[in-house]
C-alpha positions in Angstrom: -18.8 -16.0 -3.5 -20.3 -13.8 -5.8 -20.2 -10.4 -6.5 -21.9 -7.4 -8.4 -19.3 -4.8 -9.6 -20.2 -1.2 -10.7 -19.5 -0.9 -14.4 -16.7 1.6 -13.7 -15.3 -0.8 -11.3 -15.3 -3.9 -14.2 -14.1 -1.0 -16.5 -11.2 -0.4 -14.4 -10.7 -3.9 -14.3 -10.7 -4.6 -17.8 -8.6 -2.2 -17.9 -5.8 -3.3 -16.0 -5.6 -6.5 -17.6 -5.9 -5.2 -21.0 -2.9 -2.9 -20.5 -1.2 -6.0 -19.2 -0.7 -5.0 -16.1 -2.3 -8.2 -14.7 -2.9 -11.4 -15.9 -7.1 -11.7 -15.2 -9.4 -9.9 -13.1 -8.9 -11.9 -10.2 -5.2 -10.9 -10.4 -6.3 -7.2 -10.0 -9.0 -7.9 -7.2 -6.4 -9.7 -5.3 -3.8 -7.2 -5.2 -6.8 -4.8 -4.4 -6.9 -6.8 -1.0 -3.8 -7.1 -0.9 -3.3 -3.1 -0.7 -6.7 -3.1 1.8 -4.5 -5.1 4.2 -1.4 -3.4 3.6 -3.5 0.1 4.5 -5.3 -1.5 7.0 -1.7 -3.2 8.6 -0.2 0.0 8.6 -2.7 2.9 8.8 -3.5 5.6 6.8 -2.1 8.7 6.6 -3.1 12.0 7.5 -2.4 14.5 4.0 1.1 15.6 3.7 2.2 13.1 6.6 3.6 10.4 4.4 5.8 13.0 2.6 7.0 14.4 5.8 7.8 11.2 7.2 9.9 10.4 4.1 11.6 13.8 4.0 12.4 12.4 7.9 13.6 9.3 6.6 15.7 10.6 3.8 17.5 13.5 6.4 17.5 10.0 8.5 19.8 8.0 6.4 22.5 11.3 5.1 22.9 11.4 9.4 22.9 7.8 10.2 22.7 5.6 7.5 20.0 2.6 7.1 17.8 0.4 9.2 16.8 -3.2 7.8 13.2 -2.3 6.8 11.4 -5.5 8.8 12.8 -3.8 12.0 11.4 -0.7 10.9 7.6 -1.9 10.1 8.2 -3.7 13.6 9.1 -0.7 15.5 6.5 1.6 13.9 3.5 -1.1 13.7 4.5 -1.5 17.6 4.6 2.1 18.2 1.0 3.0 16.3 -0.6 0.2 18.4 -0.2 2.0 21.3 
């Protein structure tokens, strides 16, 4: 496959590896995908939403303490399908 980038998108790139934060650009365009199928897994989020749902999870855990995080995802990936 081949692709035609924008040059801010191969600046950003170049960018990212330069500052070491990956090793190449297909390091960077992978965990791009890899975050497009995490958002796509688990939905977006409506503004503010996330931090309300963390502020919920943080009163959460003071009251009840924790939940292994797999059976979380499961139980809110089940529970969006819907």
């Amino acid at each position: 496959m081949t692709l035609t980038l924008s040059r801010r998108t191969q600046r950003l790139i170049e960018k990212k590896v330069r500052d070491g934060q990956y090793d190449c650009p297909e390091d960077v365009v992978s965990a791009a995908i890899g975050s497009l199928i995490a958002q796509e897994d688990f939905g977006e989020f409506r503004p503010g939403e996330l931090d309300a749902l963390l502020e919920e999870g943080e009163r959460s855990i003071r009251k009840s303490g924790t939940l292994d995080g797999d059976a979380a995802f499961r139980h809110r990936k089940a529970g969006r399908s819907k």
